[in-house]
C-alpha positions as CSV (number, residue, x, y, z in Angstrom):
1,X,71.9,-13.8,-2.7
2,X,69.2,-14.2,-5.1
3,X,69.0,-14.9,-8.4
4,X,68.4,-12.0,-11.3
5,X,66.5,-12.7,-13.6
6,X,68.1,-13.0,-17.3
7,X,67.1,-10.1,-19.5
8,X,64.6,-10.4,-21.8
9,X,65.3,-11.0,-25.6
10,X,64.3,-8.3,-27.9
11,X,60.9,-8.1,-29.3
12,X,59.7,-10.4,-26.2
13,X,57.2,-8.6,-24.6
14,X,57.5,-9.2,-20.4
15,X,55.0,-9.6,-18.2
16,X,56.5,-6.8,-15.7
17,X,53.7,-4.2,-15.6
18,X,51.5,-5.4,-18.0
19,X,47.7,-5.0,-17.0
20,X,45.4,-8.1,-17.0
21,X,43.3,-7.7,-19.6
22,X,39.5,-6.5,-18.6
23,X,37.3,-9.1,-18.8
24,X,34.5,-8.8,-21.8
25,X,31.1,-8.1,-20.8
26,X,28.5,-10.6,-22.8
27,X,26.6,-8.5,-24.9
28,X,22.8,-8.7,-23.1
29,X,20.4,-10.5,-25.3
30,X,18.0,-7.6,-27.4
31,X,14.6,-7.3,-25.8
32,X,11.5,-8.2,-28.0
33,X,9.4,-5.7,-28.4
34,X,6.5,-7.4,-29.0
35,X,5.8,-7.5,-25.0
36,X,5.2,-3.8,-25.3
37,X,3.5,-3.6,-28.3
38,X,1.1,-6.3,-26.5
39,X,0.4,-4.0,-23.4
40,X,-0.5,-1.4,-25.1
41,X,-3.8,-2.0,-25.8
42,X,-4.0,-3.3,-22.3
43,X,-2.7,-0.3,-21.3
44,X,-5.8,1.5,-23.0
45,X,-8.3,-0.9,-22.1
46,X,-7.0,-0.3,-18.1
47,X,-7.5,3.4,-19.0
48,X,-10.3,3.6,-20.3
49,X,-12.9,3.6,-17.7
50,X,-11.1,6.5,-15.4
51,X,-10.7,8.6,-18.8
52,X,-14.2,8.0,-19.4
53,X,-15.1,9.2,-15.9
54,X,-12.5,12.0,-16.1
55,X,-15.1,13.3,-19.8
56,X,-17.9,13.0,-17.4
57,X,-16.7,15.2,-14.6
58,X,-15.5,17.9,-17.0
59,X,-19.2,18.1,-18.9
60,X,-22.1,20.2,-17.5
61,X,-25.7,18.7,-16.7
62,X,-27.2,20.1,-19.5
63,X,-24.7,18.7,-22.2
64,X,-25.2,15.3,-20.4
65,X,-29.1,15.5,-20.2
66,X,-29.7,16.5,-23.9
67,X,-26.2,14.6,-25.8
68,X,-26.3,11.5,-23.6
69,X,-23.4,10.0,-21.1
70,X,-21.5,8.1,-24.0
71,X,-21.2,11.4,-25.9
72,X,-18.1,13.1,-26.4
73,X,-17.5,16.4,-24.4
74,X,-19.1,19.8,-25.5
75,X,-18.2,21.9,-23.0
76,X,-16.2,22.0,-20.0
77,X,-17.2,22.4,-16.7
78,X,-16.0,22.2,-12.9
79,X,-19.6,22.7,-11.6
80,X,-20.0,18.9,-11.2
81,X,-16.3,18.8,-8.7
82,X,-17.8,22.1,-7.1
83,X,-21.1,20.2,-5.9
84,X,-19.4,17.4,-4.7
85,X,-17.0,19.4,-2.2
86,X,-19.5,21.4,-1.2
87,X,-23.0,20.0,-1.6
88,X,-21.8,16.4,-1.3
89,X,-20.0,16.6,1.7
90,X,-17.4,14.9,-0.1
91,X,-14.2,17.3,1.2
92,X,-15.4,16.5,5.2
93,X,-15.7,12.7,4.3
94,X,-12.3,13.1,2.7
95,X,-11.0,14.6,5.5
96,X,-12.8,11.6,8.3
97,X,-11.1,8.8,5.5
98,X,-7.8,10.6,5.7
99,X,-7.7,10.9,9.9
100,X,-8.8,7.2,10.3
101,X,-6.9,5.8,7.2
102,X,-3.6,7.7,9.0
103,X,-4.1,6.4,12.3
104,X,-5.2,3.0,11.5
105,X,-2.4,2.3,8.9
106,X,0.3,4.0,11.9
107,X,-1.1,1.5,14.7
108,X,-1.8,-1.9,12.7
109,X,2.0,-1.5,11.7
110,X,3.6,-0.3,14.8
111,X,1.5,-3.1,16.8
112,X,2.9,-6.0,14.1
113,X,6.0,-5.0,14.1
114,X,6.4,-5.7,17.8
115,X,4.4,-9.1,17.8
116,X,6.4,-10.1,14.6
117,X,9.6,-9.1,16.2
118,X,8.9,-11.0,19.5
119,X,7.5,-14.5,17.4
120,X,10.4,-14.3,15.2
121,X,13.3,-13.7,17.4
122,X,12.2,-15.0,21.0
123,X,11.2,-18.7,22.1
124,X,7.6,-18.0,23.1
125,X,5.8,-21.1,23.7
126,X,3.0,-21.8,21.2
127,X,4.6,-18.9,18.9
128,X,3.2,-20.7,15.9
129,X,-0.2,-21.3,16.8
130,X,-0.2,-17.7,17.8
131,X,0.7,-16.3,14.5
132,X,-1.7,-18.8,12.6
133,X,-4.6,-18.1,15.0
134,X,-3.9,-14.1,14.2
135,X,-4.0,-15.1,10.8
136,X,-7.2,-17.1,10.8
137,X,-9.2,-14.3,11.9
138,X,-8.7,-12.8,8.5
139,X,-9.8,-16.0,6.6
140,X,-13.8,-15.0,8.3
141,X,-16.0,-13.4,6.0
142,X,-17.0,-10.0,7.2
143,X,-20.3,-10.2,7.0
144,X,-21.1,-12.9,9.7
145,X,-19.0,-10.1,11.8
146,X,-21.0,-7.4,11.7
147,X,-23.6,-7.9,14.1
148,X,-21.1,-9.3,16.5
149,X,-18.7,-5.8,15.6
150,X,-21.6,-3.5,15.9
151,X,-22.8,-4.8,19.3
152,X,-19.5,-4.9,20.5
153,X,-18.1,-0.6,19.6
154,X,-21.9,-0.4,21.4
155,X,-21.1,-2.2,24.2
156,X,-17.7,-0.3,24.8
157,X,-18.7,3.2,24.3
158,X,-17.2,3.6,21.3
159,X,-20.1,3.1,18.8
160,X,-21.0,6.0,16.1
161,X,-17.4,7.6,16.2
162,X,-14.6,7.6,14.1
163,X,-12.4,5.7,17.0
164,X,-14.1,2.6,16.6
165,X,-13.5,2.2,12.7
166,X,-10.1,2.8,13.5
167,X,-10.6,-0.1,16.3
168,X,-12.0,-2.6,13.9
169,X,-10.0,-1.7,11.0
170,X,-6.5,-2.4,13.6
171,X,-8.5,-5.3,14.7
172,X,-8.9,-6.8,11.4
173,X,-5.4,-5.9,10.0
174,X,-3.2,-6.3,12.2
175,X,-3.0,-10.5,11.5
176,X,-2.1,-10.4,7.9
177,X,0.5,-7.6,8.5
178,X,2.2,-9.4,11.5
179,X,2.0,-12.3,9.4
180,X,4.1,-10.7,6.1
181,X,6.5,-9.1,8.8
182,X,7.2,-12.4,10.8
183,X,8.3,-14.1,7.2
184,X,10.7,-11.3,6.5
185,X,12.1,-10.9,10.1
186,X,12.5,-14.4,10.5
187,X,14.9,-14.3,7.8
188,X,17.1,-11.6,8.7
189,X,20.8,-13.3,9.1
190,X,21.7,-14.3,12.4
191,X,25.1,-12.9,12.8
192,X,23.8,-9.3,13.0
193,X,22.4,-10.0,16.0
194,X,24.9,-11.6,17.2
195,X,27.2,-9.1,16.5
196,X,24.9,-6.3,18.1
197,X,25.0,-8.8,21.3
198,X,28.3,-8.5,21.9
199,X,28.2,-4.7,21.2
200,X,26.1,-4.7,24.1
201,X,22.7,-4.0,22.4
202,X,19.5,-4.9,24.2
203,X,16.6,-6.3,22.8
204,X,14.7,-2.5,22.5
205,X,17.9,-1.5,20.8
206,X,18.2,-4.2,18.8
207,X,14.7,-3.7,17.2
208,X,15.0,0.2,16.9
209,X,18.5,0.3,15.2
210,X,18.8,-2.9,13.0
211,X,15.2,-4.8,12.9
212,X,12.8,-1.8,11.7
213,X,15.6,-0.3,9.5
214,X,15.8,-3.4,7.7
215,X,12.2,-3.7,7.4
216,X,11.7,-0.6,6.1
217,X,10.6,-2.2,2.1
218,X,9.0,-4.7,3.8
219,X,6.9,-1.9,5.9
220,X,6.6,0.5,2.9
221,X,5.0,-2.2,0.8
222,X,2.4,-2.7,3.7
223,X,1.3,1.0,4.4
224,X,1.1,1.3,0.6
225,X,-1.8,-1.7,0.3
226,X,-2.9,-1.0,4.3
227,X,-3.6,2.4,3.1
228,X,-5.7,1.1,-0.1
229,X,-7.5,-1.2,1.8
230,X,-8.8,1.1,4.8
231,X,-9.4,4.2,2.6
232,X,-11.3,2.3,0.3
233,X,-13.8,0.3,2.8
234,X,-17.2,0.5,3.2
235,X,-18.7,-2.1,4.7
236,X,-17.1,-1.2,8.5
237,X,-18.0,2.5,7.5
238,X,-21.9,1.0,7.2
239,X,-21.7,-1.1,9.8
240,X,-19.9,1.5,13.0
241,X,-21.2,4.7,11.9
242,X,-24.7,6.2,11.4
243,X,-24.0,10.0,11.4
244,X,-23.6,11.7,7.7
245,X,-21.4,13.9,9.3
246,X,-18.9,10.9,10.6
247,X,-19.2,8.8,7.0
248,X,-16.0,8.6,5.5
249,X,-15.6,9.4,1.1
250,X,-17.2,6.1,0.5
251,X,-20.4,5.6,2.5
252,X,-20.1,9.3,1.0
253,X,-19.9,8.4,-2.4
254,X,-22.8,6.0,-1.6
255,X,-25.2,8.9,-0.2
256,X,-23.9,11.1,-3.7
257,X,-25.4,8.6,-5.6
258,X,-28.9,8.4,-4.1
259,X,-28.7,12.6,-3.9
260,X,-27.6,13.3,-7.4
261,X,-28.9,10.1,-9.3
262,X,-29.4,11.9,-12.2
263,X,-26.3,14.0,-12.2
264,X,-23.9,12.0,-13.3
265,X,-20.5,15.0,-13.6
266,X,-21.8,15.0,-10.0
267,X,-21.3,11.6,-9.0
268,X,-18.4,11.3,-11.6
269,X,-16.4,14.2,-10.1
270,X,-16.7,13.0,-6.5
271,X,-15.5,9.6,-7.9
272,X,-12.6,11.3,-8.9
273,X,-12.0,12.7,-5.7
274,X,-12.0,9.9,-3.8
275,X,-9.3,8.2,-5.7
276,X,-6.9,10.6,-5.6
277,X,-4.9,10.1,-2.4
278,X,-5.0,6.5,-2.7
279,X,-3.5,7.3,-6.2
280,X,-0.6,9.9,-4.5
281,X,0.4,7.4,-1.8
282,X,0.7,4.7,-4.6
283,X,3.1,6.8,-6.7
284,X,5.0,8.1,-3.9
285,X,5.8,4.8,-2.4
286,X,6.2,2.7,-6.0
287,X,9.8,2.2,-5.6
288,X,9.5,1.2,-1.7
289,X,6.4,-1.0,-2.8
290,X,7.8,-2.6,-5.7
291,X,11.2,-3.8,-3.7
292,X,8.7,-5.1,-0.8
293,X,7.2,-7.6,-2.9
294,X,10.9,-8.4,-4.2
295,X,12.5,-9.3,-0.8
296,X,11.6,-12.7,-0.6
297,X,12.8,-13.6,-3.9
298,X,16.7,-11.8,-3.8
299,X,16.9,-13.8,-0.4
């Protein structure tokens, strides 16, 4: 029979049913605001060459001929956007920058992710001199490629078409991206595959349902800059393509400039162009991007 315990003398508080108390948050230290008040004018100084642009784009000719470039905008005008769609070719180079840009980005990252998957996660003899020799090719300067590039898409059947830039830009890619994904898959925990093992999970299923949904940041971070880097190239444009036609927006942009030197809303608007879906995919993809280049540091 167990003991009771005796009652408790008045004005004693007991311990039946009282709460624990809820531990007290520190108080975060106050931010200076001097850090902000610094980027600011960085801020402007960043912005001020595209809003200059932007004034340029919006005058007409003649309010650039007679005022000067550097002048403040008196009038406001979409002629110079117009001409560059239309007389620039600048909407069917947009449109060859997006279709290789798309595919390239899609194939550089679905062919790394299978050659980072199988270097990180199966004993392949040599696995490391593999992934450094892919990543060496990067370290050579394009330009004693290009001879060696062009004679090669010739060779092949392939030259003057939009296939081989998308080739070459693969090519060329594909090493640092297998790279960045080897680091990260290589440093997934080992009991989740493990545990996938003994739920009967072969190596296909393994790297559809658990490796690529982890890597998701990791691959949003990489189309993000993969996509900067191919829309914004020019010298594999110059060096696989002669037809206008097949130029994508910056051997484009190149061709506006020799064609309207003197019309500068011209070559201002089509420079305007050109960075807007690099400037879309960036925003849309911040938060993806941002935690990409974070995984390595939370590990």
């Amino acid at each position: 029979m167990s003991a009771l315990a005796p009652p408790a003398a008045p004005g004693v508080p007991t311990t039946a049913g009282r709460r624990p108390a809820a531990r007290r948050r520190r108080p975060r230290p106050a931010r200076s605001p001097w850090l902000h008040v610094a980027m600011v004018p960085v801020t402007l100084l960043w912005l001020s060459p595209i809003v200059f642009v932007l004034f340029v784009a919006v005058r007409s000719y003649d309010d650039i001929a007679g005022r000067g470039l550097g002048a403040l905008p008196a009038s406001f005008s979409l002629d110079g956007f117009t001409t560059a769609l239309t007389a620039g070719g600048v909407l069917r180079s947009l449109g060859n920058s997006v279709v290789v840009t798309v595919c390239a980005v899609i194939l550089s990252l679905a062919l790394s992710s299978f050659a980072a998957y199988a270097l990180s996660r199966f004993d392949i003899p040599f696995r490391r001199t593999i992934l450094l020799t892919m990543l060496a090719g990067n370290l050579l300067p394009p330009q004693i490629l290009l001879v060696p590039v062009a004679s090669i898409t010739e060779a092949i059947g392939i030259g003057d078409t939009l296939t081989a830039l998308v080739v070459v830009q693969v090519g060329f890619g594909i090493g640092f991206y297998t790279f960045v994904l080897h680091g990260f898959m290589r440093g997934l925990p080992n009991e989740v595959f493990e545990a996938a093992r003994l739920d009967g999970a072969g190596p296909g299923g393994i790297f559809w349902r658990i490796v690529l949904p982890l890597s998701r940041p990791s691959l949003a971070a990489l189309a993000a800059l993969a996509t900067t880097w191919i829309f914004n190239d020019l010298i594999w444009a110059m060096t696989v393509l002669r037809t206008e036609a097949k130029f994508p927006i910056t051997a484009a942009l190149l061709n506006l400039q020799g064609g309207f030197s003197s019309a500068w809303n011209v070559v201002a608007a089509g420079s305007l162009i050109a960075a807007v879906p690099t400037a879309i995919v960036f925003f849309l993809f911040q938060k993806q991007f941002v935690s990409g280049l974070l995984v390595g540091a939370n590990k």
